[in-house]
N, C-alpha and C positions, 0 to 999 in steps of 0.2 A: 379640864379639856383633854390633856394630857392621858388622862385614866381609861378614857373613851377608847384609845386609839390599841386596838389590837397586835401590829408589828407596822414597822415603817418598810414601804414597798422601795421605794425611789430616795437617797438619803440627799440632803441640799449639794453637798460633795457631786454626787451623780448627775444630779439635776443641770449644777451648774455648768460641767463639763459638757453633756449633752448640748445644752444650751448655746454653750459657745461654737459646737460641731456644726449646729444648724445653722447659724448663726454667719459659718463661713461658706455651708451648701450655697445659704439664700444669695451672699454678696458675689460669689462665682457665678449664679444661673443669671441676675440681672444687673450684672459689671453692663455700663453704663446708660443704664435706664434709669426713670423716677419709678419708686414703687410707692403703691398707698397700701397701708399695712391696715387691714379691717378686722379690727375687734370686736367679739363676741362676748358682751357683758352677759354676767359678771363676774365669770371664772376665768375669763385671759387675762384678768389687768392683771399680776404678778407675772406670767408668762411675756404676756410682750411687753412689759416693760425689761425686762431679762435680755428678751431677746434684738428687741430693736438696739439695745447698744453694742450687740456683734452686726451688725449687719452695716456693711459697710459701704451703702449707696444711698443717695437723697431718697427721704421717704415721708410721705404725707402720713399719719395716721388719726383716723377715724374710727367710730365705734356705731355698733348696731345692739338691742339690747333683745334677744331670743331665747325661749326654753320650750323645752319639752316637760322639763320634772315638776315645775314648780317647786311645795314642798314636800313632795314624794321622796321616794328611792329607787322609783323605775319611771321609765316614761310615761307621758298618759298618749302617747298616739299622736298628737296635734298641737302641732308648735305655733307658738304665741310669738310675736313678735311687738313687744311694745315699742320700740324705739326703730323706725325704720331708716333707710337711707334717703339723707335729705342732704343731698349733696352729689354732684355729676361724677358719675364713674366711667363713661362712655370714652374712649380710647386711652383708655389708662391700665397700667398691671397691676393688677389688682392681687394680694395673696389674704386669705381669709385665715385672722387667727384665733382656735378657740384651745379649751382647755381639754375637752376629750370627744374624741370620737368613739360613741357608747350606740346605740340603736342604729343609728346613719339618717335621723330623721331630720334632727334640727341640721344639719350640715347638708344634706340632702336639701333641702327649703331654703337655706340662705344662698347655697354655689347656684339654683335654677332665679332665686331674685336680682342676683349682684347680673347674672349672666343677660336678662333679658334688657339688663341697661348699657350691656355691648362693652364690656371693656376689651384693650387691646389684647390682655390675657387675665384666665382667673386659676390660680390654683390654692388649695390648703394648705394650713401647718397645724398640726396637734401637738400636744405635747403629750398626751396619752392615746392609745388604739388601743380599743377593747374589739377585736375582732370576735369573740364570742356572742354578744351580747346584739351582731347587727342584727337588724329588720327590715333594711331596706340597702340593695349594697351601694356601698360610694369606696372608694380609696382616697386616702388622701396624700397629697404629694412630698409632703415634709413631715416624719414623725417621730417625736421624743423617743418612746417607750411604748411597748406593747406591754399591757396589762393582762393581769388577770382577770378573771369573772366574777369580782370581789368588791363593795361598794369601799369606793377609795374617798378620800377628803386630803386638804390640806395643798398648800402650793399654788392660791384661787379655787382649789375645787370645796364645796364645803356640804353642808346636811343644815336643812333651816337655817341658812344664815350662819351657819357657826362654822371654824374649822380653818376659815378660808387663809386665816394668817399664820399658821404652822409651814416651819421652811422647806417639808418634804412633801413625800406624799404618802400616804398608810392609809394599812383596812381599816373601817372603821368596825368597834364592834359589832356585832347585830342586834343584841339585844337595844342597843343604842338606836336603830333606826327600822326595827321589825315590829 
């Protein structure tokens, strides 16, 4: 797996630091509110898992399970939602955690879902912005790392299924996924 891996972008050192920065943003912006923390299976479970333990206010967390790639290496256009919200979000602050913001499509599709079921507020957190690669624009309000244009794995992010348990994040080859 190891051999795959072209250079490491984000080393677990970096990650972790980052992690803990956001981690004090979040509990500053909603000092004494409940937040529900919405995960984007299945590249945030290592991210928010990271992250919910800096964050330092009562927090429900849930998950939703979304993609765009499948087992691609770019998007296909039209995000899939297999696992949707089945569970009331209607006056709640809601923050949406995924692992990257790459096209703006699947995060685009889930902040206008989460939204039309009225929470108190909704904003993002990425751990990756690939501002190159949008297609559709969104911002998002909490971000790790600005990436390059580079197909990354590792940290939850992965390629078929593989990758997701390496503790950074790195290019993957290409000849690996071209």
């Amino acid at each position: 797996m190891k051999n795959d891996i072209e250079r490491v972008l984000f080393s677990s050192e970096q990650i972790a630091e980052r992690v803990k920065t956001l981690g004090a943003e979040i509990t500053r912006d909603y000092a004494g509110k409940k937040l529900l923390l919405l995960g984007v299976l299945k590249g945030c479970f290592v991210f928010l898992a990271d992250i919910a333990r800096h964050i330092d206010v009562d927090c429900e967390i849930r998950f939703l399970t979304a993609s765009s790639y499948g087992f691609a290496s770019v998007s296909s256009g039209k995000v899939n939602i297999e696992k949707d919200i089945d569970f009331d979000v209607s006056g709640k602050d809601v923050l949406i955690i995924e692992d990257i913001l790459d096209s703006g499509i699947t995060l685009t599709a889930l902040h206008a879902l989460v939204a039309k079921n009225k929470p108190a507020s909704l904003k993002t957190c990425t751990l990756l912005d690939k501002p190159e690669r949008r297609q559709v624009p969104f911002v998002t309000d909490y971000t790790g790392f600005t990436c390059p244009n580079e197909f990354v794995v590792g940290y939850g992010l992965d390629y078929g299924e593989i990758y997701r348990n390496l503790p950074y994040v790195a290019v993957l080859k290409s000849e690996i996924y071209s």
